[in-house]
Every structure is written in C-alpha cells, then in structure tokens.
Backbone as CSV, one residue per row, in Angstrom:
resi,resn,N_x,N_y,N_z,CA_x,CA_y,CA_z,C_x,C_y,C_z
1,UNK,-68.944,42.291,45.315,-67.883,41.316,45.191,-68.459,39.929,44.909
2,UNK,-69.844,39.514,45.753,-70.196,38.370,45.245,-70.305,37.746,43.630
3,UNK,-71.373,38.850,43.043,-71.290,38.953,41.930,-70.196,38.705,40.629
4,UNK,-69.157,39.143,41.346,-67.554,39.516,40.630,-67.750,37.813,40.568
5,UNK,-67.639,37.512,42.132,-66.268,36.446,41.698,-67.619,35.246,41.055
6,UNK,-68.459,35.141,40.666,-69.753,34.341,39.877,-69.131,34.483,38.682
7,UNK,-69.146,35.638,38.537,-68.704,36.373,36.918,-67.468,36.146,36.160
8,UNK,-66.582,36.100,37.216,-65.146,35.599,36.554,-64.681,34.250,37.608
9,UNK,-65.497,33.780,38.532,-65.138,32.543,38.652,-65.450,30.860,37.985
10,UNK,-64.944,30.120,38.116,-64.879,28.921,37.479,-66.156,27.711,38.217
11,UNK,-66.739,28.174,38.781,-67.939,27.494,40.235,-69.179,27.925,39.620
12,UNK,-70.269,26.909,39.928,-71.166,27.127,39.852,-72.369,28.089,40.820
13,UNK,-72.821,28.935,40.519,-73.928,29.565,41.343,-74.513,28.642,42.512
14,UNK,-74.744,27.805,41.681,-75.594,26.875,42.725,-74.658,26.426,43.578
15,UNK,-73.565,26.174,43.391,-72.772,25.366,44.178,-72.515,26.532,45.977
16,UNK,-72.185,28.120,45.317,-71.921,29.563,46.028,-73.108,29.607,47.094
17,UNK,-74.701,29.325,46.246,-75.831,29.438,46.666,-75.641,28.496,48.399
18,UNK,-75.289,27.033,47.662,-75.273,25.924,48.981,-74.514,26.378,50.067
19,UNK,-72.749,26.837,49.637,-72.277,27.201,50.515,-72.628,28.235,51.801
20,UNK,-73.058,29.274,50.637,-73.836,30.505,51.901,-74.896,30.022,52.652
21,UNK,-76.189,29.108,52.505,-76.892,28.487,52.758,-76.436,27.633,53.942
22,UNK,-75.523,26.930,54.382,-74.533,26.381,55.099,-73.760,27.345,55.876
23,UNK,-73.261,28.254,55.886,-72.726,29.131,56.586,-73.493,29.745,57.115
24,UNK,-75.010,30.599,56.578,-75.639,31.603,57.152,-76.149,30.866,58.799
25,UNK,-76.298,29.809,58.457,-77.191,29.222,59.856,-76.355,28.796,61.041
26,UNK,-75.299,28.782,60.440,-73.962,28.354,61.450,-73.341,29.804,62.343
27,UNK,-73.810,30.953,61.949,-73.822,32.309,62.050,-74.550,32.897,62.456
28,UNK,-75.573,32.789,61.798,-77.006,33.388,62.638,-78.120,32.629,62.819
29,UNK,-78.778,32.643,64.167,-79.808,31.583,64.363,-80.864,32.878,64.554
30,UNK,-82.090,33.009,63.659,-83.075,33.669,64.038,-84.041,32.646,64.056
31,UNK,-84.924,33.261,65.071,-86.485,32.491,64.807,-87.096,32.142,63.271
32,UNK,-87.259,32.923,63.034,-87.893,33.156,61.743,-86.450,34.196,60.877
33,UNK,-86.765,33.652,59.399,-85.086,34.233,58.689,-86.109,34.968,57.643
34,UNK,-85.870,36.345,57.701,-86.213,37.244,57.026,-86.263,37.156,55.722
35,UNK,-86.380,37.519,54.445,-85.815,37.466,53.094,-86.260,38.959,52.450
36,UNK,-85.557,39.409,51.694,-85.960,40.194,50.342,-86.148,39.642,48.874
37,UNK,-87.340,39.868,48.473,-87.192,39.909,46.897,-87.477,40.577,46.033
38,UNK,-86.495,41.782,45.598,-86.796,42.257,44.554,-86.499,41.951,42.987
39,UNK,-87.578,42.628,42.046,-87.864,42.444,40.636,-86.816,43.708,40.057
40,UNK,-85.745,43.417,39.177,-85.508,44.448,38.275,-85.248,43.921,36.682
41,UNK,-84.803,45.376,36.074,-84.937,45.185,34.703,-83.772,45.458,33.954
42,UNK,-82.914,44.806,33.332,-81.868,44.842,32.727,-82.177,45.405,31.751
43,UNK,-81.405,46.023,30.980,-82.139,46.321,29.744,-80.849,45.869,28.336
44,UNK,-81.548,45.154,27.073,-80.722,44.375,26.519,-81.162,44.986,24.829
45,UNK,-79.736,44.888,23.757,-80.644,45.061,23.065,-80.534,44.120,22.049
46,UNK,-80.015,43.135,22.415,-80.382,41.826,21.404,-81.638,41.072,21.705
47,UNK,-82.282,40.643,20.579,-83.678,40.139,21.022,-83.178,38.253,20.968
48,UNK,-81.800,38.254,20.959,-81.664,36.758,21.071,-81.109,36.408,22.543
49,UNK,-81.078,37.582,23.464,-81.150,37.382,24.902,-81.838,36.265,25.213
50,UNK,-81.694,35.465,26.287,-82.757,34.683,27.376,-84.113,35.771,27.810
51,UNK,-84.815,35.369,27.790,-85.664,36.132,28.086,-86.262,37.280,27.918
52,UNK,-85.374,37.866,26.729,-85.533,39.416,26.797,-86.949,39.327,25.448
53,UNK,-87.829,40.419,26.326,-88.783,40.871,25.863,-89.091,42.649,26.345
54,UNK,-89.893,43.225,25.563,-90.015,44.597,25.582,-90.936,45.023,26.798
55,UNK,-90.312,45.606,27.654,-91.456,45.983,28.564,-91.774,47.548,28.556
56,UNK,-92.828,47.724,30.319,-93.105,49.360,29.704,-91.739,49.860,30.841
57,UNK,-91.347,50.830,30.806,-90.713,51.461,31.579,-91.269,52.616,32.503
58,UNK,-91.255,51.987,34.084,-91.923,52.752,34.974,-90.907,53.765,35.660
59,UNK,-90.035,53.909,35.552,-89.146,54.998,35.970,-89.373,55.899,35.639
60,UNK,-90.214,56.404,34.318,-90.765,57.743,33.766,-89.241,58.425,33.911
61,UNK,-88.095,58.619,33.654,-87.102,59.217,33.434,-87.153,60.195,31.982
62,UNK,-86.968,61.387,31.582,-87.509,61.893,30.992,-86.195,61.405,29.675
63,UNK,-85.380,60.953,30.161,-84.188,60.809,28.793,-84.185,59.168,28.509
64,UNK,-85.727,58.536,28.844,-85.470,57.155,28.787,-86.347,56.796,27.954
65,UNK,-86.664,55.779,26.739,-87.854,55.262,26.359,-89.141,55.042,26.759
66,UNK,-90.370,55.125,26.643,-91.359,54.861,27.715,-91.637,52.914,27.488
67,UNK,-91.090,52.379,26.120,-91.069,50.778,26.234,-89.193,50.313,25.960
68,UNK,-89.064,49.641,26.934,-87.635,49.325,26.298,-87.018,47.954,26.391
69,UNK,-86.647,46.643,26.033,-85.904,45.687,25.908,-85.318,45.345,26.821
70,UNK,-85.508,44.153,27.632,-84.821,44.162,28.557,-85.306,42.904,29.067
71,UNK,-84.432,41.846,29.945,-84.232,40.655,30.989,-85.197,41.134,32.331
72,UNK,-86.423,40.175,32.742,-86.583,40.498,34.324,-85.827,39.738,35.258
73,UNK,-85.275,40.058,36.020,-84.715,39.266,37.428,-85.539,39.575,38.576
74,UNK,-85.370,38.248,39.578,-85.689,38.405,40.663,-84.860,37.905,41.482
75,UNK,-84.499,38.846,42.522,-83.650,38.245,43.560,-83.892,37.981,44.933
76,UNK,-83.102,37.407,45.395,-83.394,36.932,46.934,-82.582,37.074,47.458
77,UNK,-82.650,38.095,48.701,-81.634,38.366,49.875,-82.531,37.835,51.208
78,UNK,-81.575,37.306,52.216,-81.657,37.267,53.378,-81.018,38.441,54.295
79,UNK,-81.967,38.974,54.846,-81.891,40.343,55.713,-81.589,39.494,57.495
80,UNK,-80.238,40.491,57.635,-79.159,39.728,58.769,-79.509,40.821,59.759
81,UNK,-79.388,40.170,61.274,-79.551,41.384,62.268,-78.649,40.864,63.392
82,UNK,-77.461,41.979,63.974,-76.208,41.417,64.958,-76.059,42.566,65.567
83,UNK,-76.360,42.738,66.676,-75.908,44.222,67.318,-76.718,45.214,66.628
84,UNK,-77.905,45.318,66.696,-78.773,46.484,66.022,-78.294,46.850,64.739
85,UNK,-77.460,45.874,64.336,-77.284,46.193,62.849,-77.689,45.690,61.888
86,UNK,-78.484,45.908,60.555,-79.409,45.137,59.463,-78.378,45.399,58.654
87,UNK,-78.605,44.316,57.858,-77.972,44.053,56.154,-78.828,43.107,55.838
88,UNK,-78.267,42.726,54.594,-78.917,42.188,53.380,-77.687,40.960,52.778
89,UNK,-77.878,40.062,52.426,-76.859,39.019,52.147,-77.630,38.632,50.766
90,UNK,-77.026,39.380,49.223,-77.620,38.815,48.237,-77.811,37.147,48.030
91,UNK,-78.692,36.280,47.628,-78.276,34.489,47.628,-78.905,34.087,46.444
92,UNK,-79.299,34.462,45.772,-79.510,33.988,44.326,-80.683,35.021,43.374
93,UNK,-79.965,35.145,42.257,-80.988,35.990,40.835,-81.597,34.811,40.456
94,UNK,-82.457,34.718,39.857,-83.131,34.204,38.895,-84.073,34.778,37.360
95,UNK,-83.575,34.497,36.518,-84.167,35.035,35.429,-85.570,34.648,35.005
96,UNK,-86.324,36.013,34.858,-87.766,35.563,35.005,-87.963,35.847,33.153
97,UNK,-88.370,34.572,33.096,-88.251,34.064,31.366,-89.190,35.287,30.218
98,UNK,-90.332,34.989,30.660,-90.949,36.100,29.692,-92.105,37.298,30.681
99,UNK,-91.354,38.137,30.840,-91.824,39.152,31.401,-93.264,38.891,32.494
100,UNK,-93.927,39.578,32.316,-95.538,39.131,33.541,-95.193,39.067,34.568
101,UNK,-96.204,39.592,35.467,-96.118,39.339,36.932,-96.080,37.479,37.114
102,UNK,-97.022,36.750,36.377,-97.121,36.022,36.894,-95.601,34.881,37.191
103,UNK,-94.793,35.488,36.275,-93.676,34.380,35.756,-92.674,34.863,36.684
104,UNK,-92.704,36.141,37.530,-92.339,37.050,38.978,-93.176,35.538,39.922
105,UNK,-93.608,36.092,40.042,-94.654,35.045,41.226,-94.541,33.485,41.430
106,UNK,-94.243,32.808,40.146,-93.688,31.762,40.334,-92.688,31.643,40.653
107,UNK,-91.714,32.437,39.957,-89.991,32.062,40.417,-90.088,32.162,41.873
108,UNK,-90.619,33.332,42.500,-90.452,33.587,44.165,-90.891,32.234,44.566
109,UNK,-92.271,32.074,44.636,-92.668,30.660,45.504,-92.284,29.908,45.376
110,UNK,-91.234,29.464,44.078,-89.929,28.504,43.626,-88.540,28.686,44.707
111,UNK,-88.141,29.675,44.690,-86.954,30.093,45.233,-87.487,30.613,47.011
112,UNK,-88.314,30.569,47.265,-88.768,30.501,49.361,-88.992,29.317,48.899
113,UNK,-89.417,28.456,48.705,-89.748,26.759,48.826,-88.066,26.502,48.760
114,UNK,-87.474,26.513,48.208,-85.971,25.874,47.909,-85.371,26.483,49.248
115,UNK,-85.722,28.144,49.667,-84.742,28.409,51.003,-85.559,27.386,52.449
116,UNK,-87.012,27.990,52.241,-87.698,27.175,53.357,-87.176,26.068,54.180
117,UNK,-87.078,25.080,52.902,-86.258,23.727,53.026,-84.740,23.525,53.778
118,UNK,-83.933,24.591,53.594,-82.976,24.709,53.546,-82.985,25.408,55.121
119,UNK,-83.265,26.208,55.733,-83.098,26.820,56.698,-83.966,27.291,57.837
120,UNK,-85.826,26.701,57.397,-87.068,26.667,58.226,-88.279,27.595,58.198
121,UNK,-88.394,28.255,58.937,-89.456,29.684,58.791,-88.744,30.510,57.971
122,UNK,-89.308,31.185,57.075,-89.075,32.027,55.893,-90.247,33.076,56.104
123,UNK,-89.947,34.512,56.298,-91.040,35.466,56.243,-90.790,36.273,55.398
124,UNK,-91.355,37.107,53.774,-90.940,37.851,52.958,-91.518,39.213,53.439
C-alpha cells in the first residue's frame, strides 16, 4: 500500500520518507534501530531508462536470459519489534545509477547517514 499511494499520490517521497521518520520514534523507542537493505533488479527494456544498464542475471532461472536490462535499487527498511513480533517498515528505494557494487555501497552509506541523523544508533 505504501508504494500505491507514492505511485498515484500527488506528495513527494521525501516528504512520506520525513513523515514516517517522525512517527517511527514516537512509536517505538529501541536502543539501537535495526535497518534492512536490500539490492534488487527491475528489469527494463528501454535503454532510455534512468539507470538502466545490462546486468548478469543470478537467479539462473532456466526460462530467463543469463544477461538482461534492467534498473538497480536499493532499499531501506527499518525492522520493528512489539510483543515478540518482527516486521519490516519499507522507508525509502533509491536508484542505484549505473549498476556496480560500488554505486550499491555508496547509496547505503548515503541513506544510514541520512537515517543515523534522523533517529541515532543505526545497526545494518
């Protein structure tokens, strides 16, 4: 649903980003605030995409290309814990411009520096 309403709403990401950012801490106080970040791969087939460049495809799926076209993202969730219960609170994609680990690696230490700030100890 988050996603949705980004997609067909009239607000900026960043603006969604602040709000949750503002709420999560008013909600949950941990010592240290967990995060997830995973890397995935869209796959596109205009080469006038943002970012889109050809990568290899590690899924080894036998009905799939072994190189195929496609956007990297990286995202960042904050992992929630209330009554022995875990989740995950998606809080921002970021499009990782031209493929490489390394251009992975920057966005992250970009995006924990921006939460850090925002909410204190950060452990990935």
């Amino acid at each position: 649903a988050y996603f949705w309403f980004l997609e067909r709403g009239r607000w900026s990401w960043l603006q969604v980003w602040d709000a949750l950012l503002e709420l999560l801490p008013s909600v949950f106080t941990p010592a240290v605030w967990h995060v997830v970040l995973d890397d995935s791969l869209v796959e596109r087939v205009s080469t006038r995409a943002p970012g889109s460049v050809v990568h290899h495809n590690h899924t080894a799926k036998p009905n799939r290309p072994r190189f195929l076209r496609g956007q990297g993202w990286l995202c960042l969730a904050a992992v929630l814990e209330r009554d022995f219960k875990v989740g995950a609170v998606p809080l921002m994609l970021r499009l990782v411009r031209r493929g490489a680990n390394r251009g992975k690696l920057k966005s992250a230490r970009f995006l924990l520096r921006l939460l850090g700030r925002r909410l204190g100890r950060v452990r990935v």
